[in-house]
N, C-alpha and C positions, 0 to 999 in steps of 0.2 A: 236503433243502434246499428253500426255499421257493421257488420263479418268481414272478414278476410279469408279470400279464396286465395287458395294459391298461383302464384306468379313467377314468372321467366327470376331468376336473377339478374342482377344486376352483371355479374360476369359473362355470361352465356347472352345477354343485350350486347355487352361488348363484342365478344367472337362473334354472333351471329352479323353485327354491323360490320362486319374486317377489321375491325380497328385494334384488334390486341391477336394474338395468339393463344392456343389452351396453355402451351408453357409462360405463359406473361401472366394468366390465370395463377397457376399454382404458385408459381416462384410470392405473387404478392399473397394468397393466402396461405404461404406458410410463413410469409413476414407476420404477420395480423396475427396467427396465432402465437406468438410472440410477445404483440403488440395487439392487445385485442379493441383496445377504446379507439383504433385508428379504421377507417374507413375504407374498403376497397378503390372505393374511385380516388380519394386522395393519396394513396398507395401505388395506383398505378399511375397518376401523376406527378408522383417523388422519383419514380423511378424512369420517367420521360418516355414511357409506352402511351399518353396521353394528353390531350388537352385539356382545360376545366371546359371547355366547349363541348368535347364530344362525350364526359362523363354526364352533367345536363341534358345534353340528348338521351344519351340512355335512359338516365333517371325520367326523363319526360315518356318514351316509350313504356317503362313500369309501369308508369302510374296509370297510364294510357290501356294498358293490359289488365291493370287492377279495376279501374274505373268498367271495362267492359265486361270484367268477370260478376261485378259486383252492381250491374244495373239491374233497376225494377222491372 
C-alpha cells in the first residue's frame, strides 16, 4: 500500500518556478474557496497568470517530489 508523505504544493511549484506571484496565489485560493470543486491550476489559467503547459510542469515536478519521498 502506497503512503503519502508530504509534498511542495502545487502553488509554491508555481512561485518557486517564477511563473505566478504569492498574490496570484492567494487571489486564486480565495476564488476556490468559493468555488471548491475547481482546481488551482485551472484557476490560475482562467485568470491568464498561466499556461496548461506550465501547470503540467508543475504537476510533473509534484509528483516527481512525491515519487522521491515515497521510494523503497
Amino acid at each position: 500500500m502506497l503512503t503519502k508523505t508530504a509534498t511542495r504544493r502545487l502553488g509554491e511549484i508555481l512561485v518557486d518556478l517564477g511563473y505566478v506571484q504569492d498574490m496570484d496565489i492567494a487571489k486564486a485560493l480565495e476564488f476556490q474557496a468559493h468555488n471548491p470543486a475547481k482546481k488551482i491550476g485551472r484557476i490560475l489559467v482562467e485568470m491568464d497568470c498561466l499556461t496548461d503547459q506550465q501547470v503540467f510542469q508543475a504537476i510533473e515536478l509534484q509528483w516527481d517530489d512525491w515519487l522521491k519521498g515515497n521510494a523503497a
